[in-house]
N, C-alpha and C positions, 0 to 999 in steps of 0.2 A: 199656333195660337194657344197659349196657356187657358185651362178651364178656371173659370171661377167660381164660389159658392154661389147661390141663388141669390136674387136680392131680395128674398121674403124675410133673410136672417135668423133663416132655419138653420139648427146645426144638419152639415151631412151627416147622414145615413153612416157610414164607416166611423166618422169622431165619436157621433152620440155611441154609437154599439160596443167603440173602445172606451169612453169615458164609462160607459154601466158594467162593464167587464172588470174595469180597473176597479171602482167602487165597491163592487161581489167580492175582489180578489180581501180590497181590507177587511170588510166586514165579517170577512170568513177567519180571516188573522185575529181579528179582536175577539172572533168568540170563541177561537180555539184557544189564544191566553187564557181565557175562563177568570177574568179577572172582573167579569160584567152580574151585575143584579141578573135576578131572572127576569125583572120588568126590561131591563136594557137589552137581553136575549133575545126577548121575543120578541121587540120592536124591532131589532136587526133581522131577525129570523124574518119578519113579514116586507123589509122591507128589500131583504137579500132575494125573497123567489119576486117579489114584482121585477128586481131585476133580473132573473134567472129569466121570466117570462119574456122578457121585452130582447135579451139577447138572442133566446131561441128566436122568437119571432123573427129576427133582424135575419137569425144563418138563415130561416127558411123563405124569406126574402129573395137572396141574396142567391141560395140552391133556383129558385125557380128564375131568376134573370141568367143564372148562366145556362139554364137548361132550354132559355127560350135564345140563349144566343147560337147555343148548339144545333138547336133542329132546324134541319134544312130547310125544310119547308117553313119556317116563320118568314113573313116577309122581311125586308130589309130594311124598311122604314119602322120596323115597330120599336114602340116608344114605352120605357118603364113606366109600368103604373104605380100608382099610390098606394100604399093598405089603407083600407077605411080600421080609424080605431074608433 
């Protein structure tokens, strides 16, 4: 049986983290051209660590589901949780 997205029509967890990694990777392109105002810099700069945040956030997610799938002792129904943001 194929898994499906959720019907809430969230993006998954994996998409969003690759969509905000891909969008870092330009933004860090366009500033290294150095062809940007310094007002266009800094809005990039502010908007490159919110995604710098939100990726970390996601690996350390991502670190503690495989660490809860790792220990022996979790039970075998346990079910991923949500971050509160």
């Amino acid at each position: 049986m194929a898994k499906t997205a959720p019907a809430s029509g969230k993006t998954p967890p994996v998409a969003d983290f690759e969509h905000s990694l891909d969008e870092l990777e330009q933004l860090v392109a366009k500033m290294e051209g150095g062809e940007m105002s310094l007002d266009e810099s800094l809005t990039s700069f502010e908007r490159g660590i919110g995604l710098y945040r939100h990726c970390q956030q996601s690996l350390q997610q991502a670190e503690l589901r495989v660490r809860l799938l790792l220990d022996p002792d979790a039970p075998e129904n346990a079910e991923p949780f949500e971050p509160e943001l």
